[in-house]
C-alpha positions as CSV (number, residue, x, y, z in Angstrom):
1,X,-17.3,2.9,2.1
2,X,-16.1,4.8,-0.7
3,X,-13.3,3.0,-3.2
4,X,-10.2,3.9,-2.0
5,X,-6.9,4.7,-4.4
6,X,-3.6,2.6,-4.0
7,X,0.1,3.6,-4.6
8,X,2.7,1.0,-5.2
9,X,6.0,1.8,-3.6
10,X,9.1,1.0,-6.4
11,X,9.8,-2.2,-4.3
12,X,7.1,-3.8,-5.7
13,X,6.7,-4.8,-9.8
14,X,4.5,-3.0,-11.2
15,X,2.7,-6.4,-12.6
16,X,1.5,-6.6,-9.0
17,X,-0.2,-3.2,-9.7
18,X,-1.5,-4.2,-13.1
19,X,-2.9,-7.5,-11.8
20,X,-5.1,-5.2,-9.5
21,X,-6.2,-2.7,-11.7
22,X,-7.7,-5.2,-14.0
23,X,-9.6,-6.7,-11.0
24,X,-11.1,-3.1,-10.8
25,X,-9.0,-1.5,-8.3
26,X,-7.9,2.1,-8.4
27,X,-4.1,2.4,-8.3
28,X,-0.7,3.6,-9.5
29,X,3.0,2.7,-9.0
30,X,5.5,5.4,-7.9
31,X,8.1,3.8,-10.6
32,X,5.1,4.9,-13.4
33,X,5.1,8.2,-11.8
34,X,8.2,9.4,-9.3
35,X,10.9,6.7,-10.0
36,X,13.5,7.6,-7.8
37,X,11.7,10.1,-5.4
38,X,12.4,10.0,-1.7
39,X,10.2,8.3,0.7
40,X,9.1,11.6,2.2
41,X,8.0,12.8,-1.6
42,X,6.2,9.6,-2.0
43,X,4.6,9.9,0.9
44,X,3.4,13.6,0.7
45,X,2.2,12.7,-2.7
46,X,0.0,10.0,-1.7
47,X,-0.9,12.4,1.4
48,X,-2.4,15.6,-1.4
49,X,-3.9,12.6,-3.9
50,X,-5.4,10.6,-1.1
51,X,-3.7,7.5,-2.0
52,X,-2.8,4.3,0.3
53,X,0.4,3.3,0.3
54,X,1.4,-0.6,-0.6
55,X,5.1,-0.6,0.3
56,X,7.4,-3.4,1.6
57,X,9.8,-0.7,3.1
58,X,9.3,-0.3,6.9
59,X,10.3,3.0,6.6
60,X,6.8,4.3,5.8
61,X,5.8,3.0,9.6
62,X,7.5,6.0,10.7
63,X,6.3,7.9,7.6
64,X,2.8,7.4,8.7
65,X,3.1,8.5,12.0
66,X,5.2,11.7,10.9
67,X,3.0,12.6,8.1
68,X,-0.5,10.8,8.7
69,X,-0.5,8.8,5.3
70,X,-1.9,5.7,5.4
71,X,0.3,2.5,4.6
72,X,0.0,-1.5,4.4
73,X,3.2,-2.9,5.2
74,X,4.0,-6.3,3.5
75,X,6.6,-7.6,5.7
76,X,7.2,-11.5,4.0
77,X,10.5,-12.7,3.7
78,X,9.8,-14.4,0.4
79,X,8.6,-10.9,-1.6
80,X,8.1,-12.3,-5.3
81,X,5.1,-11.0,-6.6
82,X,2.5,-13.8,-7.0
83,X,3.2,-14.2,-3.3
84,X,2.6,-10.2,-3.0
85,X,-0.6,-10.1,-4.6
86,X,-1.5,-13.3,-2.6
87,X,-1.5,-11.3,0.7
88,X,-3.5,-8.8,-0.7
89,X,-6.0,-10.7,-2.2
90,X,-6.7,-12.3,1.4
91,X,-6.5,-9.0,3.0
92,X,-8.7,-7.5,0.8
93,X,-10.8,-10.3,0.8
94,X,-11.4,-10.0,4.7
95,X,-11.2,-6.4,4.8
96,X,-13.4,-4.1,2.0
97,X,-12.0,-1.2,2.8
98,X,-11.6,1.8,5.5
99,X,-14.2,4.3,6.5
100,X,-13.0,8.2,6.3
101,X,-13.2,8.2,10.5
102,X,-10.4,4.6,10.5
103,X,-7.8,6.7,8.3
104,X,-5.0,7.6,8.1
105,X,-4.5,3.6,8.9
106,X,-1.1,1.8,9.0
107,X,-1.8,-1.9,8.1
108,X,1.0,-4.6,8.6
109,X,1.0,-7.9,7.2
110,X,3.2,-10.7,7.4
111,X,3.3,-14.3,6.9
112,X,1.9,-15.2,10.3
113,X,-1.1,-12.7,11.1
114,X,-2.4,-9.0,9.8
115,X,-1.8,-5.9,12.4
116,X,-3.5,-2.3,11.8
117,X,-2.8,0.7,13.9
């Protein structure tokens, strides 16, 4: 499985990002790079770059199934950021990555259990 590349939606802190890029992961945050952009921008960006988006906004659901982006879905009702990368360091812990033939992948986690479509 080939490294994949992460975006960080603007409604997450961008010390979320930084925490996983020094642990070796390739990624980027859309307030770095598109502050303000719609979701449908965002989402045809990561869509030409081959990104995965990490959003909380449930809107990219939809997004993925309009656009075939692929998308994990943080859905905790407690977002602060240690909690954040918390989630993802257990999902990524379980799950290495996606092969080319599982994408585009939409991945929802919440408090309780982890979903992917």
């Amino acid at each position: 499985m080939k490294q994949h590349e992460y975006l960080f939606d603007e409604n997450i802190a961008i010390i979320v990002k930084d925490y996983f890029k020094r642990k070796g992961f390739k990624c980027e945050a859309v307030k770095e790079l598109m502050k303000g952009e719609t979701d449908s921008r965002i989402g045809q960006y990561a869509l030409t770059n081959n990104k995965i988006i990490i959003t909380l906004d449930k809107d990219f659901g939809e997004i993925f199934f309009n656009m075939g982006i692929s998308v994990i879905l943080l859905r905790l009702r407690n977002a602060l950021p240690e909690r954040i990368i918390d989630y993802l360091e257990k999902f990524f812990q379980e799950r290495t990555g996606f092969t080319e033939k599982e994408l585009p992948r939409l991945v929802v986690i919440t408090e309780k259990k982890t979903r992917e479509r």
